[in-house]
C-alpha positions in Angstrom: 39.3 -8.3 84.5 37.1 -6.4 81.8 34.9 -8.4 79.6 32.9 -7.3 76.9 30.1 -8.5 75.8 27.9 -7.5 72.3 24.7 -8.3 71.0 23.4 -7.3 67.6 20.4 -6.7 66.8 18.3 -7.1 63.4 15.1 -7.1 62.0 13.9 -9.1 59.5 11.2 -7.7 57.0 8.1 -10.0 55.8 7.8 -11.1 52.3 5.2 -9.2 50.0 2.5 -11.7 49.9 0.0 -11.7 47.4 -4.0 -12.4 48.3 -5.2 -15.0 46.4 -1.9 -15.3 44.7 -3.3 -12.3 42.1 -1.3 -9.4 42.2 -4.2 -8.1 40.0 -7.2 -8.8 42.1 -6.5 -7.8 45.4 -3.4 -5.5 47.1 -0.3 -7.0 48.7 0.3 -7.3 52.4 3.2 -5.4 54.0 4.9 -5.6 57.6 7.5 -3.2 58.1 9.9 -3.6 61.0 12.5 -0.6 61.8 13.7 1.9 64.1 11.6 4.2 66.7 14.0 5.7 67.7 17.6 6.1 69.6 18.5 3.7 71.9 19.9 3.7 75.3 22.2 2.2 77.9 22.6 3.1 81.3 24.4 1.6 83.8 27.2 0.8 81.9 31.1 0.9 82.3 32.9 1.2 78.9 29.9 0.2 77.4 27.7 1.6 73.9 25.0 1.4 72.1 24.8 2.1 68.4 21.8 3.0 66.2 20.2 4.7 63.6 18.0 7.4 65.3 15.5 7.6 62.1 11.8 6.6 61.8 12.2 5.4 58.3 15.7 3.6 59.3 16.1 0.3 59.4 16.3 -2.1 62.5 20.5 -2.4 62.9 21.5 -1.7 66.8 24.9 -3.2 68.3 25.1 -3.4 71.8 28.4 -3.7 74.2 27.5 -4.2 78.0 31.3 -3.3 78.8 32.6 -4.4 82.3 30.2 -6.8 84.2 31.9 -8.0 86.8 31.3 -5.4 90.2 34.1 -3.3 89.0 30.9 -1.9 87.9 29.6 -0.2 90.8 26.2 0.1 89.4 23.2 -2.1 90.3 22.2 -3.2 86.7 23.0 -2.4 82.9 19.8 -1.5 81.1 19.4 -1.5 77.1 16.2 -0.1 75.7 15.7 0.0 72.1 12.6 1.9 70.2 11.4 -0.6 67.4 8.8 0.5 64.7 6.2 -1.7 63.5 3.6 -1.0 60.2 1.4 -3.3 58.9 -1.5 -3.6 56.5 -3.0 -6.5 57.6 -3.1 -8.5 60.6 0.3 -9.6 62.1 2.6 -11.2 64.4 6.4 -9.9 65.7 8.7 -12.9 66.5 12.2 -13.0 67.8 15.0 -15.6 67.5 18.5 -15.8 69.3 21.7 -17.1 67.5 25.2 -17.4 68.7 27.2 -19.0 71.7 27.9 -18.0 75.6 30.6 -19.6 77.4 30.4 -23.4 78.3 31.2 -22.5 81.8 28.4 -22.4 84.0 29.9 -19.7 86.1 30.1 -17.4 83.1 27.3 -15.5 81.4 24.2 -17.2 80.2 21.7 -16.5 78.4 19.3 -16.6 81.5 21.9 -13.9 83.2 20.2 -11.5 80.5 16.8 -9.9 81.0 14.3 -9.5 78.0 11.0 -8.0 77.8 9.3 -5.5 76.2 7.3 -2.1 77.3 5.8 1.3 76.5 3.3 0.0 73.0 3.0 3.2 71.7 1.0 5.0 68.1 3.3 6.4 66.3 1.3 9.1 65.2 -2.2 9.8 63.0 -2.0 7.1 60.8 -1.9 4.4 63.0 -5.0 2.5 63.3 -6.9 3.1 66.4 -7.5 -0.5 67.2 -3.8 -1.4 66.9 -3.9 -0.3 70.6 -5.7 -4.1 70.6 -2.5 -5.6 69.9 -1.3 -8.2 72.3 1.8 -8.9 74.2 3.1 -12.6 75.1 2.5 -12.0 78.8 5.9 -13.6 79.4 7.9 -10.9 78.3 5.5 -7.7 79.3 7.8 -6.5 81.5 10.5 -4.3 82.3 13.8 -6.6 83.7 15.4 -3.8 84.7 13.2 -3.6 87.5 11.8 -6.6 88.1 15.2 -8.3 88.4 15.4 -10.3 92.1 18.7 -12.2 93.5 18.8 -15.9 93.8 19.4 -16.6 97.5 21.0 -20.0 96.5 23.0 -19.1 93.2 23.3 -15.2 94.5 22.8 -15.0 90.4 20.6 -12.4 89.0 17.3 -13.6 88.0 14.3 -12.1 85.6 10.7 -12.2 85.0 11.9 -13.4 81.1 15.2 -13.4 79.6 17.3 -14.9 77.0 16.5 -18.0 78.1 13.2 -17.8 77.2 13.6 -17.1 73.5 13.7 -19.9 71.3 13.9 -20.4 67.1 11.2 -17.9 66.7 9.1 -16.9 69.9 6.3 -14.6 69.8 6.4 -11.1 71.3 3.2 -9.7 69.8 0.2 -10.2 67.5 -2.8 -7.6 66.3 -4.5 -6.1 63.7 -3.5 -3.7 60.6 -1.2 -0.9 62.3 -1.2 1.3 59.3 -3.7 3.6 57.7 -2.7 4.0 53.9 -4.3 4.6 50.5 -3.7 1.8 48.1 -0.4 -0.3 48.9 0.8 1.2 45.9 1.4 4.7 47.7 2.1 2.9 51.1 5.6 3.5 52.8 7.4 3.8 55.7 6.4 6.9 57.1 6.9 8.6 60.6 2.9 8.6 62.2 2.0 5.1 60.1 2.2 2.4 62.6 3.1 1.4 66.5 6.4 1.4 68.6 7.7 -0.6 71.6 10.6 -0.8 73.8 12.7 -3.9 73.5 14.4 -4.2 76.9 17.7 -5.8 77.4 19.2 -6.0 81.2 22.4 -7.6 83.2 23.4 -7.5 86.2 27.2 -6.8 87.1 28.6 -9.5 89.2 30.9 -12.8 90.2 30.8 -14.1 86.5 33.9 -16.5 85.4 36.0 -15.0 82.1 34.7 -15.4 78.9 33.0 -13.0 76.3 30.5 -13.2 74.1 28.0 -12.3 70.8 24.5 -13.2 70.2 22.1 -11.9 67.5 18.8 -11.4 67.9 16.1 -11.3 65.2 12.9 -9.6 65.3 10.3 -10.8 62.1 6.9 -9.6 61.1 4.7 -12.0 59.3 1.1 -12.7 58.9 -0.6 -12.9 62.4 -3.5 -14.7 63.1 -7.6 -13.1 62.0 -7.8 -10.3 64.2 -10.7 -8.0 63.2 -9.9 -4.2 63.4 -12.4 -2.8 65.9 
């Protein structure tokens, strides 16, 4: 029996903050969050992937796994999606998760999905150079496409980090000012001004009990903690 399953996924752009609470005495801070790129599924059987391709896009991707029960010959579904990040001051990325799975055990949880992220990345020659400093949660610094093992007691698919994992608003990453720029007030979202990673979203086709689903999840950018640029 076919069973689709979605997940959407957002970003959520920091609030200008003023220094000092002086527009007049010092520039405002800016995160940007957005797209790095197209992203990808493979694996899939009647499944898609839909997303604005553009550097200066915003963050909107929807994504259908299709058929996940082994009607789907293929050893695992894997989702990668390119997100942008520009900052002028130190930040940090968080994600959330909303929405239900089935309250049958035997259908899909939020464990049966794999979640990490890869492949930190300049996005060209105004991105500072110590933004490479940027840190990762160690948690989810993997790819669960390939790190995915088999239970030998459940026979359920299980993952260095997944779904599970992510809470209200769980940290992904923290650094340093991404962006080179002149002034804020000539600052933008531009195609070299900033960093890119892989957010990586994997399933494995199996035994799972009817039921569909939809979950959002919610990348933010927000003030980080110091983090001198050197």
């Amino acid at each position: 029996m076919g069973r689709l399953r979605t997940i959407i996924i957002t970003a959520l752009i920091g609030a200008i903050i003023l220094c000092g609470g002086n527009p007049s005495s010092a520039d405002p801070r800016k995160h940007d969050i957005g797209s790095a790129g197209q992203p990808t599924i493979s694996g899939s059987l009647g499944g898609f992937v839909n997303g604005n391709p553009s550097l200066l896009s915003d963050l909107v991707v929807t994504v259908n796994f299709g058929e996940l029960t082994p009607v789907n010959p293929n050893g695992i579904i894997k989702v990668v999606v390119p997100v942008a990040i520009r900052s002028t001051n130190e930040y940090q990325v968080t994600v959330s998760v909303t929405g239900t799975v089935p309250g049958n055990p035997n259908a899909v949880q939020l464990s049966d999905i794999g979640f990490g992220i890869q492949n930190f990345r300049s996005l060209g020659a105004r991105a500072t150079a110590c933004s490479a400093n940027s840190v990762i949660n160690n948690l989810f610094n993997n790819d669960p496409a390939a790190s995915v093992t088999i239970n030998p007691v459940t026979g359920r698919a299980s993952y260095s980090s997944s779904l599970a994992n992510v809470g209200a608003s769980t940290l992904l990453i923290n650094g340093p000012v991404l962006s080179i720029f002149q002034g804020v007030g000539n600052w933008r979202r531009e195609n070299d001004n900033g960093r890119a990673f892989d957010a990586i979203l994997a399933i494995k086709p199996q035994w799972f009990e009817p039921g569909s689903f939809t979950l959002t999840l919610t990348f933010r950018m927000t003030d980080g903690p110091n983090f001198p640029c050197n």
